[in-house]
Gaussian input, Z-matrix of N, CA and C with variables (Angstrom, degrees):
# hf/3-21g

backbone

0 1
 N
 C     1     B1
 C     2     B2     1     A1
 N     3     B3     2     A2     1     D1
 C     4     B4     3     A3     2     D2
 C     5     B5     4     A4     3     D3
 N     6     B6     5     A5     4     D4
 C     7     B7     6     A6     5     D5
 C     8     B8     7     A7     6     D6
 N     9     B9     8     A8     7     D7
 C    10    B10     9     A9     8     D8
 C    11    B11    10    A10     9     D9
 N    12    B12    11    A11    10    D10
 C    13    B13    12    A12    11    D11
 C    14    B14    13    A13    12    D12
 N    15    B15    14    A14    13    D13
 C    16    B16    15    A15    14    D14
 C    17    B17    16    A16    15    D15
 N    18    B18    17    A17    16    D16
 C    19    B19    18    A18    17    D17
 C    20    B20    19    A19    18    D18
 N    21    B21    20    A20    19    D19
 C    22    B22    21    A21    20    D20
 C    23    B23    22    A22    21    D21
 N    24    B24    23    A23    22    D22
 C    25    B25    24    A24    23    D23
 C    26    B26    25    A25    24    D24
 N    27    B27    26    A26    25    D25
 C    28    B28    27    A27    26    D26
 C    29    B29    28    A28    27    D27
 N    30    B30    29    A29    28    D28
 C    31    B31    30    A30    29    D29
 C    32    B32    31    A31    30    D30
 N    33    B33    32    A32    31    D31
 C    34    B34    33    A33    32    D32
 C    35    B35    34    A34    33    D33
 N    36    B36    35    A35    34    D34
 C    37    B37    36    A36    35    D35
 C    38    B38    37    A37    36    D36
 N    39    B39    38    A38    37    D37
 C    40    B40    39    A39    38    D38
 C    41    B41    40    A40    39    D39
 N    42    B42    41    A41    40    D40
 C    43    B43    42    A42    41    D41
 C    44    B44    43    A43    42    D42
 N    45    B45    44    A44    43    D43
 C    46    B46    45    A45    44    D44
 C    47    B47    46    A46    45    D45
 N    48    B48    47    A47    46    D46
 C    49    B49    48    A48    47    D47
 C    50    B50    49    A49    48    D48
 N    51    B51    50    A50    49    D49
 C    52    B52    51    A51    50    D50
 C    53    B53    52    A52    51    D51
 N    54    B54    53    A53    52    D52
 C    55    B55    54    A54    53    D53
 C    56    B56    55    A55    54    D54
 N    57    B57    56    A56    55    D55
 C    58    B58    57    A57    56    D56
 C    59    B59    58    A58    57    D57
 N    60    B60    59    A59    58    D58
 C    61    B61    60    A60    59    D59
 C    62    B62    61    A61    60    D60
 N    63    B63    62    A62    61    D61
 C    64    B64    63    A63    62    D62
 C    65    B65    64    A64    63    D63
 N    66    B66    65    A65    64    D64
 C    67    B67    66    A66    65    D65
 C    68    B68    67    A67    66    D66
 N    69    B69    68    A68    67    D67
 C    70    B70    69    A69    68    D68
 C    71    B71    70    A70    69    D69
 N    72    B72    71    A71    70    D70
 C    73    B73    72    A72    71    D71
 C    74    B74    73    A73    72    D72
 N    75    B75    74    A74    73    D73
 C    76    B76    75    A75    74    D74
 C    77    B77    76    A76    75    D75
 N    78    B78    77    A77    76    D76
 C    79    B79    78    A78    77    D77
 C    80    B80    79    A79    78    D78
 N    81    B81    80    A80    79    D79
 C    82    B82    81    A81    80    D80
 C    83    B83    82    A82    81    D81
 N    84    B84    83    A83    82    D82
 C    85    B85    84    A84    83    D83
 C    86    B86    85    A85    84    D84
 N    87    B87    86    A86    85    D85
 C    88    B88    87    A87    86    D86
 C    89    B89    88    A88    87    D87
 N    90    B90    89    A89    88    D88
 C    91    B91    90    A90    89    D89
 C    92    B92    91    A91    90    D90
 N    93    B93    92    A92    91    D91
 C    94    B94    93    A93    92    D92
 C    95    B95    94    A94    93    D93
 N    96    B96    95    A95    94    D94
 C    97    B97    96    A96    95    D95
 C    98    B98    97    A97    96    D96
 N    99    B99    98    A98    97    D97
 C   100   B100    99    A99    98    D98
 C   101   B101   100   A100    99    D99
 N   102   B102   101   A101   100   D100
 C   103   B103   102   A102   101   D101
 C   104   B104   103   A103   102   D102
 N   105   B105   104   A104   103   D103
 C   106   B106   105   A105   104   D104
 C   107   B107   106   A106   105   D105
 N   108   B108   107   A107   106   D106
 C   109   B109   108   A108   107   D107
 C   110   B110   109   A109   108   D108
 N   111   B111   110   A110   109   D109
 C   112   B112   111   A111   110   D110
 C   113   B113   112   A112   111   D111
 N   114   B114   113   A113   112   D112
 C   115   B115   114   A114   113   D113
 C   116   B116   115   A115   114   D114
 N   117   B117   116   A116   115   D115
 C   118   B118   117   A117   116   D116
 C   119   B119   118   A118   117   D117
 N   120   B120   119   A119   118   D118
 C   121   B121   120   A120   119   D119
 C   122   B122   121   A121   120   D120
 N   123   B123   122   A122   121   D121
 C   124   B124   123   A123   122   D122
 C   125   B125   124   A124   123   D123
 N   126   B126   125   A125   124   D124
 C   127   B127   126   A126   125   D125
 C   128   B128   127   A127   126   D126
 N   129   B129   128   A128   127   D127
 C   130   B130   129   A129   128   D128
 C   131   B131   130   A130   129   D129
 N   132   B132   131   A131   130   D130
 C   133   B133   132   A132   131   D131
 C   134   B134   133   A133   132   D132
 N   135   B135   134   A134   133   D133
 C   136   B136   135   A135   134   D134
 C   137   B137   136   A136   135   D135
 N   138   B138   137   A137   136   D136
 C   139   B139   138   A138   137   D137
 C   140   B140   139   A139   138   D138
 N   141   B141   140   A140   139   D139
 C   142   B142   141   A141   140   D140
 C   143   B143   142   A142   141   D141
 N   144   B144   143   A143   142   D142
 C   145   B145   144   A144   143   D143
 C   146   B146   145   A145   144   D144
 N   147   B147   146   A146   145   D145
 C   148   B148   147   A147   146   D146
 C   149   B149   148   A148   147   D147
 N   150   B150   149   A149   148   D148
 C   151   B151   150   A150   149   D149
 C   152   B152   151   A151   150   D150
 N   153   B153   152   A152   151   D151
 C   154   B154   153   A153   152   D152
 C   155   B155   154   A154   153   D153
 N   156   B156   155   A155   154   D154
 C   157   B157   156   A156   155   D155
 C   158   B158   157   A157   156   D156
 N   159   B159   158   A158   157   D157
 C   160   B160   159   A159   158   D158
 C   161   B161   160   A160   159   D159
 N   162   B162   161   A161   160   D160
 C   163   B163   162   A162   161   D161
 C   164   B164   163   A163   162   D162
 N   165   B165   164   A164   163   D163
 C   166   B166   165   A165   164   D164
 C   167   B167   166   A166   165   D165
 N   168   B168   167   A167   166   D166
 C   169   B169   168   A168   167   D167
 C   170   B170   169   A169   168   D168
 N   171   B171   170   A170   169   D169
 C   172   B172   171   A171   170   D170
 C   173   B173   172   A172   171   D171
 N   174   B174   173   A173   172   D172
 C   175   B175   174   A174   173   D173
 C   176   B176   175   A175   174   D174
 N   177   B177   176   A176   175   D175
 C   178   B178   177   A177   176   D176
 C   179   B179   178   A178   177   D177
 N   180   B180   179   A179   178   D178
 C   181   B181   180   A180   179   D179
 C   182   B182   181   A181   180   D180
 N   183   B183   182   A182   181   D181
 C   184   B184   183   A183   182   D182
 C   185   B185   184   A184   183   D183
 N   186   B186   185   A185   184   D184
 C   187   B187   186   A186   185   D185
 C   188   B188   187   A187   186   D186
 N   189   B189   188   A188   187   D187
 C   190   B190   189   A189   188   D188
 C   191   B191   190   A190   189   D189
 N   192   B192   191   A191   190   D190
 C   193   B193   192   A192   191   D191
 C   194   B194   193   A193   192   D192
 N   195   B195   194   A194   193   D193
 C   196   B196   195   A195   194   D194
 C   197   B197   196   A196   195   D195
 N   198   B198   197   A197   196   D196
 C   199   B199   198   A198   197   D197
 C   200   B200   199   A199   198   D198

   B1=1.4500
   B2=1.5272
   B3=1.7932
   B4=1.4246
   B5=1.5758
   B6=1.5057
   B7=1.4980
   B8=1.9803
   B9=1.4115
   B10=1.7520
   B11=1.4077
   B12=1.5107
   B13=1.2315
   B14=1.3479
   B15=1.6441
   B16=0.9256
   B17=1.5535
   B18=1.7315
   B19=1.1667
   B20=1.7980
   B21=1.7513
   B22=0.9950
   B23=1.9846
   B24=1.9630
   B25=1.6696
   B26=2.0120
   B27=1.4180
   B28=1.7850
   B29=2.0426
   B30=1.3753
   B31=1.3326
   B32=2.0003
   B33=1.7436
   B34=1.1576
   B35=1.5087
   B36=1.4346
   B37=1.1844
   B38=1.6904
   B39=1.3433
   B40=2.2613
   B41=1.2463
   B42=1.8250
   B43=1.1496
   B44=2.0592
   B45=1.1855
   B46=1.9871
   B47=1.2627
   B48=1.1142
   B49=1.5460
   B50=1.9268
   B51=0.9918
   B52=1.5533
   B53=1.8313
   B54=1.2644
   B55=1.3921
   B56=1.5052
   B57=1.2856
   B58=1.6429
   B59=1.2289
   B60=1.6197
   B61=1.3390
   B62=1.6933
   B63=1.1607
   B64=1.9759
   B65=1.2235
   B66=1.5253
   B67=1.5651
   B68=1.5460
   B69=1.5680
   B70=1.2071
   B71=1.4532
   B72=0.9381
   B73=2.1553
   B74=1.7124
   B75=1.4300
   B76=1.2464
   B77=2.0481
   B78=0.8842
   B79=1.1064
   B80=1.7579
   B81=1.4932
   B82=1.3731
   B83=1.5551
   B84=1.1808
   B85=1.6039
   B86=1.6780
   B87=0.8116
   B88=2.0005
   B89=1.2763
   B90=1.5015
   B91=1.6683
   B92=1.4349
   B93=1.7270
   B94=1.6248
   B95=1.6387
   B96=1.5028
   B97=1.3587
   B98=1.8096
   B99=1.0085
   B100=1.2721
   B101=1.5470
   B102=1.5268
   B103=1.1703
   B104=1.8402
   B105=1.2811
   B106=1.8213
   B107=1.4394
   B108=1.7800
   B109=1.6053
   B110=1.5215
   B111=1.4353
   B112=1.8563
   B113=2.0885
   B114=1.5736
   B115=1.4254
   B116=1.4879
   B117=1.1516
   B118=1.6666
   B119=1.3089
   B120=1.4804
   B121=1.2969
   B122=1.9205
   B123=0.9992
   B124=1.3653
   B125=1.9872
   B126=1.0496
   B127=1.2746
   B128=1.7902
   B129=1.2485
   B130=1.7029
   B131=1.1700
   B132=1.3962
   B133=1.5709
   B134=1.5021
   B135=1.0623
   B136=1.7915
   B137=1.5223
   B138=1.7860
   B139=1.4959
   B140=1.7295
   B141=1.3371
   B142=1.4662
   B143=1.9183
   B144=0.8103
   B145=1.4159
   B146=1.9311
   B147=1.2285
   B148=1.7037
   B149=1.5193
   B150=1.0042
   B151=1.2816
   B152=1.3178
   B153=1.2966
   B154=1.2154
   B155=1.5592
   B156=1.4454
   B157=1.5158
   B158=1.6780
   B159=1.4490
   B160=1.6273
   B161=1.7290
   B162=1.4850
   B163=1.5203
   B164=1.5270
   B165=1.2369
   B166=1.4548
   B167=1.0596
   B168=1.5252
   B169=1.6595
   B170=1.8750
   B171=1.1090
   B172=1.2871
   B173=1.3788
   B174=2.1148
   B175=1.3439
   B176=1.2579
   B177=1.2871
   B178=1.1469
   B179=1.4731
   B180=1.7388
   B181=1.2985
   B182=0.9936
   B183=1.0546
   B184=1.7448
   B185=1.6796
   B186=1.5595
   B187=1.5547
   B188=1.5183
   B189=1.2436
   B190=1.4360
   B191=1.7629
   B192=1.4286
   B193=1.2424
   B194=1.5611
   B195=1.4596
   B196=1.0035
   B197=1.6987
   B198=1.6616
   B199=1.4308
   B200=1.4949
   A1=109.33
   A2=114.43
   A3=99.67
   A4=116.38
   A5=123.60
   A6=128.41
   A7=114.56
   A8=84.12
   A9=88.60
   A10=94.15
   A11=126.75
   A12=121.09
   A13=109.14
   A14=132.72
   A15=139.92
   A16=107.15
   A17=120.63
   A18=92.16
   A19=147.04
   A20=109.85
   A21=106.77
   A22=120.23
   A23=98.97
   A24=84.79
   A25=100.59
   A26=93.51
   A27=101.11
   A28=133.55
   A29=98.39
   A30=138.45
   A31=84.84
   A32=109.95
   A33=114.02
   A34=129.07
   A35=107.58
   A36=136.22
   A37=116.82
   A38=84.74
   A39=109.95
   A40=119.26
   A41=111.72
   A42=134.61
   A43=103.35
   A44=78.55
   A45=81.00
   A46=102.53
   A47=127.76
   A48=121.00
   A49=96.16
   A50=156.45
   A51=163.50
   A52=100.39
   A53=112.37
   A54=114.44
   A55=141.02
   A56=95.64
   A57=128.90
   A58=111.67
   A59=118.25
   A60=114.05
   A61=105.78
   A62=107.89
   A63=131.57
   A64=99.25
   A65=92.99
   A66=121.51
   A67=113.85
   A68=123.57
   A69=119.36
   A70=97.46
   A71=113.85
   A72=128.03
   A73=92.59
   A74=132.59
   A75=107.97
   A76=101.99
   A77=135.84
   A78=116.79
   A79=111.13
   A80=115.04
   A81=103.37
   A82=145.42
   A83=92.23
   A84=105.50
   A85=116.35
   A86=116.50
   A87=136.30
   A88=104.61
   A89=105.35
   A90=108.99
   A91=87.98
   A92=109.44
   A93=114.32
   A94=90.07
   A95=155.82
   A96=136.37
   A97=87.16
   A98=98.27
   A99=124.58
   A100=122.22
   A101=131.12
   A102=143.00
   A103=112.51
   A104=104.20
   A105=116.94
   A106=104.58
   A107=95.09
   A108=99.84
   A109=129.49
   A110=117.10
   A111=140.81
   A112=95.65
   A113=81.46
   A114=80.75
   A115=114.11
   A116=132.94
   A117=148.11
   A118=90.21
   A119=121.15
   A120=113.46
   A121=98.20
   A122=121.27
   A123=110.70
   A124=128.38
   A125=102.76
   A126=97.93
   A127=122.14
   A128=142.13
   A129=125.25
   A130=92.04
   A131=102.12
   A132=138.48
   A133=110.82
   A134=106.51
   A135=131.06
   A136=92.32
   A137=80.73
   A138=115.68
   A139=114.64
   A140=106.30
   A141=112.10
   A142=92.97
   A143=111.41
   A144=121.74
   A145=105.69
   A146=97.58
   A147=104.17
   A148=104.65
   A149=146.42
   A150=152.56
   A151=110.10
   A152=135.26
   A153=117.54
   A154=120.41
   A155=115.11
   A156=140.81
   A157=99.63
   A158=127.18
   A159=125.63
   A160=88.23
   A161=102.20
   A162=125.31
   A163=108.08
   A164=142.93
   A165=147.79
   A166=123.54
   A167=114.55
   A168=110.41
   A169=109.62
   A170=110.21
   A171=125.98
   A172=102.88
   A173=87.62
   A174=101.20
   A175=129.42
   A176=151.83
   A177=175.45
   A178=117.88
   A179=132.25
   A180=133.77
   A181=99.68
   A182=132.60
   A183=148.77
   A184=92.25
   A185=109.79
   A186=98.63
   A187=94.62
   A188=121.11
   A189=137.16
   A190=116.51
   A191=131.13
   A192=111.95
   A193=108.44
   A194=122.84
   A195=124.91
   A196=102.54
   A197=116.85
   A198=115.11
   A199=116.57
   D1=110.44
   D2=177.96
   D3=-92.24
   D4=22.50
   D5=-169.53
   D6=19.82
   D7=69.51
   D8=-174.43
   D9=-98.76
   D10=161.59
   D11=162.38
   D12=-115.14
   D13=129.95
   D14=-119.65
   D15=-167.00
   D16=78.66
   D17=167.09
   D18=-88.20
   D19=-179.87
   D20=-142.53
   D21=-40.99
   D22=-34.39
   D23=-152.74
   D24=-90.90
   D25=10.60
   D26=152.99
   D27=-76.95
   D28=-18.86
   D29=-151.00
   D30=-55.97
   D31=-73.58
   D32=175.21
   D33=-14.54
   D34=-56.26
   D35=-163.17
   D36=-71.42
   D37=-42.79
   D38=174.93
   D39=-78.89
   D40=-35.75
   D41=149.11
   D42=-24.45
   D43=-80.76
   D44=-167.04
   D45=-41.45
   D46=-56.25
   D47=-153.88
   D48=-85.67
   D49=-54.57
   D50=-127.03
   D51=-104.13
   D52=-52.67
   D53=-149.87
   D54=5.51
   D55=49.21
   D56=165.44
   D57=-84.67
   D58=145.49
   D59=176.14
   D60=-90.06
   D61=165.87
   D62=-152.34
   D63=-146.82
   D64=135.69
   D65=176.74
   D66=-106.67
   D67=143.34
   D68=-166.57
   D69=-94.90
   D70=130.14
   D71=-168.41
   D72=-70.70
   D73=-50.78
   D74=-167.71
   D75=-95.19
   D76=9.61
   D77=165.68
   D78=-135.92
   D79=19.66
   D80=-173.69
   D81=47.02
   D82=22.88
   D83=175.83
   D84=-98.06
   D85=115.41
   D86=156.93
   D87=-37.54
   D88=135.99
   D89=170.30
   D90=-150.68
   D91=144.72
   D92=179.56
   D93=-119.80
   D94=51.52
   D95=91.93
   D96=174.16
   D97=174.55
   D98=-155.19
   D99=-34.24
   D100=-29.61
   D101=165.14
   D102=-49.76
   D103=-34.57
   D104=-177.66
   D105=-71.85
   D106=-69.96
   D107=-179.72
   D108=-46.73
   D109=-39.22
   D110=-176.79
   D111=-41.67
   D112=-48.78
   D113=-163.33
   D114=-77.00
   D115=-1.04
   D116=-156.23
   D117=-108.67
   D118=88.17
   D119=171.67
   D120=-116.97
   D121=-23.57
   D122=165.36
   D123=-119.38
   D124=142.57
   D125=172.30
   D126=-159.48
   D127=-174.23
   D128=-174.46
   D129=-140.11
   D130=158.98
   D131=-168.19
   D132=-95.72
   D133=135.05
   D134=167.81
   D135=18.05
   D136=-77.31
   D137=-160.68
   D138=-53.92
   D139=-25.84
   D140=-165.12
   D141=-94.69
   D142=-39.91
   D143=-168.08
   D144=-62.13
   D145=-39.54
   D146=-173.22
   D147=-104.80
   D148=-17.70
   D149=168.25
   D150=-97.58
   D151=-9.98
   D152=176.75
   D153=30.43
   D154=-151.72
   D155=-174.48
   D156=-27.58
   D157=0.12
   D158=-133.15
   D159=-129.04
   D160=-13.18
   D161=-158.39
   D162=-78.58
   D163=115.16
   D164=176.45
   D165=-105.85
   D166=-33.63
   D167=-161.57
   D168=-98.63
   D169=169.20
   D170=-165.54
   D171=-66.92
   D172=147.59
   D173=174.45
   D174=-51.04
   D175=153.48
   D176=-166.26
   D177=-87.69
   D178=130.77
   D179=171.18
   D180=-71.25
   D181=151.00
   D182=161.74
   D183=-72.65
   D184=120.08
   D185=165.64
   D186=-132.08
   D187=142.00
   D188=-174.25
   D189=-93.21
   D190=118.23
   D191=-176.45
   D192=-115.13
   D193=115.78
   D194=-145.16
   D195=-105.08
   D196=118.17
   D197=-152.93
   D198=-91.19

């Protein structure tokens, strides 16, 4: 596990060399290699998740933390 943080449209590339499974930083979800992640194109932040309707600020990069 090299705990790099890594976002998503780099992911391919880290993929080759790491092949550790990666957690998505704003929604906490596990992925064990590229077929999981492909499909994870949306997800919400801390902030969006607990504040809901209360929520204003901008969407969020997908950043991948690879374990």
């Amino acid at each position: 596990a090299c705990n790099d943080v890594v976002k998503k449209p780099k992911l391919d590339a880290h993929w080759g060399k790491c092949h550790s499974p990666f957690t998505c930083i704003d929604c906490n979800k596990t992925f064990n290699g590229p077929p999981q992640y492909k499909g994870h194109t949306s997800c919400i932040s801390e902030a969006e998740k607990y504040q809901k309707s209360l929520y204003k600020g901008p969407k969020t990069v997908r950043r991948l933390l690879l374990l």
